[in-house]
N, C-alpha and C positions, 0 to 999 in steps of 0.2 A: 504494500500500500504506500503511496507517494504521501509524501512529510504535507500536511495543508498549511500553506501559506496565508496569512494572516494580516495585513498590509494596517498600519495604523492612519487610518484617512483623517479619523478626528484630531489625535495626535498632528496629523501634518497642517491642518487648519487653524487649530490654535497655536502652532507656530508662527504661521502666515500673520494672524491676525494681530500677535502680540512681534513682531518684527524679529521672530529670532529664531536663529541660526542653530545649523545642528551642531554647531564649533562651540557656541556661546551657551547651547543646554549641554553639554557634552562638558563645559569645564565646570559647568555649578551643580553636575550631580555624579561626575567622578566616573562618568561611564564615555568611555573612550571614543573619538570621532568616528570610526570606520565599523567599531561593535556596536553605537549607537542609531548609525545610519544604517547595517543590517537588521536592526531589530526594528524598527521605522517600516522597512519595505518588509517582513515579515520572512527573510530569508535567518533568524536565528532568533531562537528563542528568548523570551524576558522571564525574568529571573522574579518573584514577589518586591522583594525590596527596593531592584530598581522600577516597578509600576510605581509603586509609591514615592518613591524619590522624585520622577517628572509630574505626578501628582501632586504631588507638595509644592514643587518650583512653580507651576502653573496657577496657583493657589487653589487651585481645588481637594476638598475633603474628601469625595469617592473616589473609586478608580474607575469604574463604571463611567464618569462623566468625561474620563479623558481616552478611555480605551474602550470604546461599547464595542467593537467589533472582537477583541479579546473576551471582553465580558460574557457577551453572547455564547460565541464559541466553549467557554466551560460550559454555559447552561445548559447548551446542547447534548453538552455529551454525558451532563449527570442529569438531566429529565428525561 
């Protein structure tokens, strides 16, 4: 079975909208240029920690609010 790829749209729209770079989330949350922009296009996995950590930088409380298409995806597969 091929690995499903997971693509963070909301993720890349609250970038767009708050003017920031995957350079500039990538040094305030310790998570590396080129592993942060693979987890973005969904070609490697996020870790819990790091959801929360661009959750937090974004100011948001949930994670659900910055990553639904992650979020979805667990529901799917434990409903």
């Amino acid at each position: 079975m091929a690995k499903k790829q997971i693509v963070c749209r909301r993720l890349k729209g609250l970038m767009a909208e708050n003017d920031l770079t995957i350079r500039e989330l990538s040094k305030k949350t310790g998570i590396s240029e080129k592993t942060l922009s693979l987890k973005i296009r969904g070609r490697r996995k996020w870790w819990i920690h790091e959801l929360f950590l661009v959750t937090r930088q974004l100011g948001f409380a949930e994670i659900r609010k910055v990553f639904p298409e992650i979020f979805k995806d667990v529901l799917d597969r434990v409903g």
